[in-house]
DSSP file (Angstrom, degrees, kcal/mol; ACC not computed):
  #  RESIDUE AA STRUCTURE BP1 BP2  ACC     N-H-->O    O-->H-N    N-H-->O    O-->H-N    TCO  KAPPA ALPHA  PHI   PSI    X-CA   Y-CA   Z-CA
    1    1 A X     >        0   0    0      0, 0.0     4,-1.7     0, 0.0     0, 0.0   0.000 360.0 360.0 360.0 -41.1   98.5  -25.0    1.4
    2    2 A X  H  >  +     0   0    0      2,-0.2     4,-1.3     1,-0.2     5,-0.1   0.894 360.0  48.8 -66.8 -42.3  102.2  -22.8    1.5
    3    3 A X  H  > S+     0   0    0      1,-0.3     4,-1.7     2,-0.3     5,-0.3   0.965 101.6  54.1-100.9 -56.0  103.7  -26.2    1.9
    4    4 A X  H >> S+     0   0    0      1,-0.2     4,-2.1     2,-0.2     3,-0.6   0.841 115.3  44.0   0.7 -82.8  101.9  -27.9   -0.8
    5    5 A X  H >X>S+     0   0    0     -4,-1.7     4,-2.0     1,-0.2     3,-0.7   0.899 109.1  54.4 -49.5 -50.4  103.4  -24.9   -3.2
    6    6 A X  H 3X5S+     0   0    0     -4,-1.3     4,-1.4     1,-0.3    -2,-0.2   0.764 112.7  49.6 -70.8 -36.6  107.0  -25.0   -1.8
    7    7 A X  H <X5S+     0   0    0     -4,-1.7     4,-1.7    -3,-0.6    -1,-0.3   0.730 103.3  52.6 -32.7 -56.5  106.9  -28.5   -2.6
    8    8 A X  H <X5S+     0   0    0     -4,-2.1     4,-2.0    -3,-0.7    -2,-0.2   0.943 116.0  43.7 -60.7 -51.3  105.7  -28.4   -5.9
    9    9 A X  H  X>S+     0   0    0     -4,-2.0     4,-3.1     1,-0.2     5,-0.8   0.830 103.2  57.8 -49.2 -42.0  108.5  -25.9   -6.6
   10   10 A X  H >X<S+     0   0    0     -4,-1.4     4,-2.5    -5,-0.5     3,-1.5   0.978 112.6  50.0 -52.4 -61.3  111.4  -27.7   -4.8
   11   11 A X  H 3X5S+     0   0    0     -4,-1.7     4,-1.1     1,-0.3    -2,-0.2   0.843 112.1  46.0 -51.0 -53.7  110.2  -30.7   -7.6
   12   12 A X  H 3X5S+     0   0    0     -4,-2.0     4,-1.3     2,-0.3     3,-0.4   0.796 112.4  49.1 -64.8 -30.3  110.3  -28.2  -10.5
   13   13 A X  H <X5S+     0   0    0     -4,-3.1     4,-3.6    -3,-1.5     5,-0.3   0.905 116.0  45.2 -70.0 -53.2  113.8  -26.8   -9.5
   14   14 A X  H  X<S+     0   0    0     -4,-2.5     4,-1.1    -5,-0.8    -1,-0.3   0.810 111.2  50.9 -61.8 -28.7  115.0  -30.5   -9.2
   15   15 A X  H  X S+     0   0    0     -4,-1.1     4,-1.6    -3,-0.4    -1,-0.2   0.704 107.4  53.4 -93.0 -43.5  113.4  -31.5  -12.6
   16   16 A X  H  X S+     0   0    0     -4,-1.3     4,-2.3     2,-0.2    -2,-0.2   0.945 105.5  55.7 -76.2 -41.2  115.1  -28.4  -14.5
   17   17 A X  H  X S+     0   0    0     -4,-3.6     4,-0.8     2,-0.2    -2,-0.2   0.995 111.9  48.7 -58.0 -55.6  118.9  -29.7  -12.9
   18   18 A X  H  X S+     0   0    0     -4,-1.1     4,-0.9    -5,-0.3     3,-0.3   0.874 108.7  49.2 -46.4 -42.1  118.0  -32.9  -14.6
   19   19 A X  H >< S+     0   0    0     -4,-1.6     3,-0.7     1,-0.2    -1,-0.3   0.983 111.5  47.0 -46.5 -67.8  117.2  -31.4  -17.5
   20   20 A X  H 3< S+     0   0    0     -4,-2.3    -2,-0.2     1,-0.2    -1,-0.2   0.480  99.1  66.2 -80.9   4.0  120.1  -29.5  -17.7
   21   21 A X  H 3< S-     0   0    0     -4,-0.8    -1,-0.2    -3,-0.3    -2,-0.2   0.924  97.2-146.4 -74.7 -72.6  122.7  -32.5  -16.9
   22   22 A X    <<  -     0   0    0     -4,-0.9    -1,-0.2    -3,-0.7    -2,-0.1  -0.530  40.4  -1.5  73.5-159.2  121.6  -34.1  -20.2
   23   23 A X        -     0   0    0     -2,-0.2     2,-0.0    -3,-0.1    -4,-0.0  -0.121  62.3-135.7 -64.3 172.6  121.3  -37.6  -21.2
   24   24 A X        -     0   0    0      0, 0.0     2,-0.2     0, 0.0    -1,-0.0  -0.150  12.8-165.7 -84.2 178.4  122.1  -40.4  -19.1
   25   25 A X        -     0   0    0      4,-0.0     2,-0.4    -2,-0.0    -2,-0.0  -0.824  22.6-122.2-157.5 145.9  123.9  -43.4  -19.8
   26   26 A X    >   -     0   0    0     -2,-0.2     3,-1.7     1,-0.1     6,-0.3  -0.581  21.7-130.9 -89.4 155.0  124.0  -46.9  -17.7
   27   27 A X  T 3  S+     0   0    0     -2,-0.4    -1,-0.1     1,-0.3     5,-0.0   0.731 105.4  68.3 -74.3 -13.7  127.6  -47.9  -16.6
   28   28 A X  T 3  S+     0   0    0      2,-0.1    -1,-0.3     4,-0.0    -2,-0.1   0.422  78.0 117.4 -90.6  -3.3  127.1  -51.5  -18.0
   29   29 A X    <   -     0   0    0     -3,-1.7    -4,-0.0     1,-0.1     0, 0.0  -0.130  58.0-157.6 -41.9 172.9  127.0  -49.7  -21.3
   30   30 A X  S    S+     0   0    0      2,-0.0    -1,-0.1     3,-0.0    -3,-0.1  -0.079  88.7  75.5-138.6  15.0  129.8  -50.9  -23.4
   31   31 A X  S >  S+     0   0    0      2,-0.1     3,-1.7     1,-0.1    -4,-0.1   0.774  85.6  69.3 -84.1 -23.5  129.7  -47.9  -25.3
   32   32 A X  T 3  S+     0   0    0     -6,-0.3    -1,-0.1     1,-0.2    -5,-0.0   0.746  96.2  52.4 -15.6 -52.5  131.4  -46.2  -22.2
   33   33 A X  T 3  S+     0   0    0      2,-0.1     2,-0.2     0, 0.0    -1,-0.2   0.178  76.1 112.7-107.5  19.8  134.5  -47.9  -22.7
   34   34 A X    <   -     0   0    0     -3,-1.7    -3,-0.0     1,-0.1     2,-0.0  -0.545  69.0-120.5 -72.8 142.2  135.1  -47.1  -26.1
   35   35 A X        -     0   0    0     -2,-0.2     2,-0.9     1,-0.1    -1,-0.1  -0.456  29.8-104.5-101.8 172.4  138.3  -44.7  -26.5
   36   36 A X        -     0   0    0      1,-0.1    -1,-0.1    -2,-0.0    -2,-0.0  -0.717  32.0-111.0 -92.3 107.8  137.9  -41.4  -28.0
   37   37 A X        -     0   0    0     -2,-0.9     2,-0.4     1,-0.1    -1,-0.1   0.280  38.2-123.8 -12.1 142.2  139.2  -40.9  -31.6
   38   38 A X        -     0   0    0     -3,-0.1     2,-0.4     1,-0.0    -1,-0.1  -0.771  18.0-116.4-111.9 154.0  142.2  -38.6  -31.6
   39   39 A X        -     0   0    0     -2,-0.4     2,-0.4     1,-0.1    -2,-0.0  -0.662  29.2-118.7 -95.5 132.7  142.4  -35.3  -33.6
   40   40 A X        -     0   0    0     -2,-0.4     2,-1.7     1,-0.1    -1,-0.1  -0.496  32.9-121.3 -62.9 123.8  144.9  -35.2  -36.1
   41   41 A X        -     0   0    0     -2,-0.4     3,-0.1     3,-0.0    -1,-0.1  -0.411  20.3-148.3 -26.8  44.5  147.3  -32.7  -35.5
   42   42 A X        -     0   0    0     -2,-1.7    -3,-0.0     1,-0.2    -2,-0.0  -0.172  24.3-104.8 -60.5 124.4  148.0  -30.0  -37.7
   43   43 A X        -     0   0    0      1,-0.1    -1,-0.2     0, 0.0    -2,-0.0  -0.016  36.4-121.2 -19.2  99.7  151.0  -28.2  -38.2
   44   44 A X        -     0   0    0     -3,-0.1     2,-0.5     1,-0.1    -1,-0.1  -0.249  30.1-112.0 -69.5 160.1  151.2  -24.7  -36.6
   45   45 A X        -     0   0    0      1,-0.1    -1,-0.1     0, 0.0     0, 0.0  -0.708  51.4 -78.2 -66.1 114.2  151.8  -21.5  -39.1
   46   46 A X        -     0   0    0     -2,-0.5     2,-0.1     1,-0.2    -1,-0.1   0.230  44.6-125.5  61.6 104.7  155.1  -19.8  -38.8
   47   47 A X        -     0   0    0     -3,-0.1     2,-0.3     1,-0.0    -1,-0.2  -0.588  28.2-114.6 -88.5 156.1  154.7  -17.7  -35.9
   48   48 A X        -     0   0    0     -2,-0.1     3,-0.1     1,-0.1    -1,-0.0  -0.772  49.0-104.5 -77.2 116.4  155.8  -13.2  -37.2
   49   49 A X        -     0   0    0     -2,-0.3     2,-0.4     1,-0.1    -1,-0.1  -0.180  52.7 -69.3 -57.3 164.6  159.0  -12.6  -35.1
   50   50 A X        -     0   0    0      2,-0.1    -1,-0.1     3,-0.0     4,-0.1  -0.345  41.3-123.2 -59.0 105.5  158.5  -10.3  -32.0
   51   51 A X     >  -     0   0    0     -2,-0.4     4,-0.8     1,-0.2    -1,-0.0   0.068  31.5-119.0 -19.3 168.1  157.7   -6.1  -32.0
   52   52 A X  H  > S+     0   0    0      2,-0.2     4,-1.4     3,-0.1     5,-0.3   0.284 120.8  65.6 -91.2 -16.2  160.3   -4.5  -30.1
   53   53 A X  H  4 S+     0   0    0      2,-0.1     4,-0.4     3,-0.1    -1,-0.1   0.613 102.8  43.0 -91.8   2.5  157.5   -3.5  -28.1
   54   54 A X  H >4 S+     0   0    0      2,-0.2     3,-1.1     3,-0.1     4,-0.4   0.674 114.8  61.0-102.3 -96.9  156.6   -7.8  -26.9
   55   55 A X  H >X S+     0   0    0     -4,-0.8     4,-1.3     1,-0.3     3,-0.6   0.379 107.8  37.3 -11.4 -79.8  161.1   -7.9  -26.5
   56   56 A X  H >X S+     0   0    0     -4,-1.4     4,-1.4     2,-0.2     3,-1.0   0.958 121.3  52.2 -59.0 -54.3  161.1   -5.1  -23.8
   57   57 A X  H <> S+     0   0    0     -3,-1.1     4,-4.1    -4,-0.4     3,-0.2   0.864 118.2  35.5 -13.6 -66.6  157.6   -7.0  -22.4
   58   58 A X  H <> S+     0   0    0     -3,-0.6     4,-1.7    -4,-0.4    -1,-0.3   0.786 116.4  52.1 -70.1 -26.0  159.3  -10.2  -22.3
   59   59 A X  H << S+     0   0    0     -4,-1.3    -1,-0.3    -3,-1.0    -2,-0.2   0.779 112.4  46.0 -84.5 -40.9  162.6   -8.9  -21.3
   60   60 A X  H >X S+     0   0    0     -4,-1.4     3,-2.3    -3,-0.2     4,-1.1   0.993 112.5  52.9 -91.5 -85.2  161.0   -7.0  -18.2
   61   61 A X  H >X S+     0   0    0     -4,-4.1     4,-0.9     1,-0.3     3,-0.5   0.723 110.9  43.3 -31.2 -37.8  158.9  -10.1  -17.3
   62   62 A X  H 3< S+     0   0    0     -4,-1.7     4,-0.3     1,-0.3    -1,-0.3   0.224 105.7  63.8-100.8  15.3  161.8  -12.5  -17.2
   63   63 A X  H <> S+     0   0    0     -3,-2.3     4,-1.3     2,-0.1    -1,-0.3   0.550 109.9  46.9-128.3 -39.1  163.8   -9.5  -15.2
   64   64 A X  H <X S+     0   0    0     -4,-1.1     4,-0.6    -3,-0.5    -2,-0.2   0.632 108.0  46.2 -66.8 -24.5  160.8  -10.3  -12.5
   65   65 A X  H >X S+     0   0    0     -4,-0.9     4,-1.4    -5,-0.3     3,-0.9   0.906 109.7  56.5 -80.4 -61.8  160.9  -13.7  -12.3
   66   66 A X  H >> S+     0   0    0     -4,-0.3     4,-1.4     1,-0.3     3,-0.8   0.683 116.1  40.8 -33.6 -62.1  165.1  -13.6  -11.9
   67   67 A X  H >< S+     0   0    0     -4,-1.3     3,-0.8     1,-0.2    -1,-0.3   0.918 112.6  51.8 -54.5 -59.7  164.6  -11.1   -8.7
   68   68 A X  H << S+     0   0    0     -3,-0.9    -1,-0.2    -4,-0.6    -2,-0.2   0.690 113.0  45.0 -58.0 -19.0  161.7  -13.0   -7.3
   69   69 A X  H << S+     0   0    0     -4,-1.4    -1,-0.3    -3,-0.8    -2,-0.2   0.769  85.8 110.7-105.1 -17.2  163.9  -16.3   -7.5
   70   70 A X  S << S-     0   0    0     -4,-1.4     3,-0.4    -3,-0.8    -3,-0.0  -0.195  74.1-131.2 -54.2 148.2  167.4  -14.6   -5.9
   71   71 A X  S    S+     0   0    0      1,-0.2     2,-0.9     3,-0.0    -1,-0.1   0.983 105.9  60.0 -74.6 -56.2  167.8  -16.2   -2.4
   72   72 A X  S    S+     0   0    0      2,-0.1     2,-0.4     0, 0.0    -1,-0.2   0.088  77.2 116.0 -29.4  -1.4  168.3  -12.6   -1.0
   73   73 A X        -     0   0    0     -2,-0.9     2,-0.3    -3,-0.4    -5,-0.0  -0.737  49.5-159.2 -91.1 130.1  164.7  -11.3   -2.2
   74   74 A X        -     0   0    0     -2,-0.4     3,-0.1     3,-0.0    -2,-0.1  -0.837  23.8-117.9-108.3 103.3  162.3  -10.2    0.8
   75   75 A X        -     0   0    0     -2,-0.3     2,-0.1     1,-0.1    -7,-0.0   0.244  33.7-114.3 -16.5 113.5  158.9  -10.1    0.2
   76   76 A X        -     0   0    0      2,-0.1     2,-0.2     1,-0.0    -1,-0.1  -0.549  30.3-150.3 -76.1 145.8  157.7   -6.5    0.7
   77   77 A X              0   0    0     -2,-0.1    -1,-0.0    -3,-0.1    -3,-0.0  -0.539 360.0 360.0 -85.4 143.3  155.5   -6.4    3.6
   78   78 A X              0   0    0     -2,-0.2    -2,-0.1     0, 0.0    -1,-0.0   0.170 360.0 360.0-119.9 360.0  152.7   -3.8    3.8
C-alpha cells in the first residue's frame, strides 16, 4: 500500500515539472526556424554629469584595478 502512494506522488511531482515547462513544440515545426523580430533601438537620454561623490568612487576603483595589474603586486595571504 506505502508503495502504491509513493508512486502516485512520484507521478504527480513529474506531472507538475511538465506543467511548469510550458508548451511543447515538435522540431519538424517550421515555425521554429523563423527569426526573431528585432527591437528597434531607441536613443538613450543624456546621461547628468557625475557627483563629486561617483568621481572619488570611480577614481578610487580605477586606483584598484591599476595596483592589482602592477607586475610587482603580491596577493596578501591570510
Amino acid at each position: 500500500m506505502a508503495e502504491k502512494i509513493k508512486n502516485f506522488f512520484k507521478k504527480k511531482k513529474a506531472e507538475a515539472k511538465f506543467r511548469k515547462a510550458g508548451p511543447g513544440y515538435k522540431l519538424t515545426d517550421s515555425t521554429s526556424c523563423q527569426p526573431v523580430p528585432s527591437l528597434e533601438r531607441v536613443p538613450a537620454a543624456p546621461r547628468a554629469p557625475l557627483s563629486e561623490e561617483a568621481r572619488q568612487a570611480a577614481a578610487a576603483a580605477l586606483s584598484r584595478m591599476d595596483v592589482l595589474k602592477r607586475p610587482d603586486h603580491a596577493a596578501f595571504n591570510t
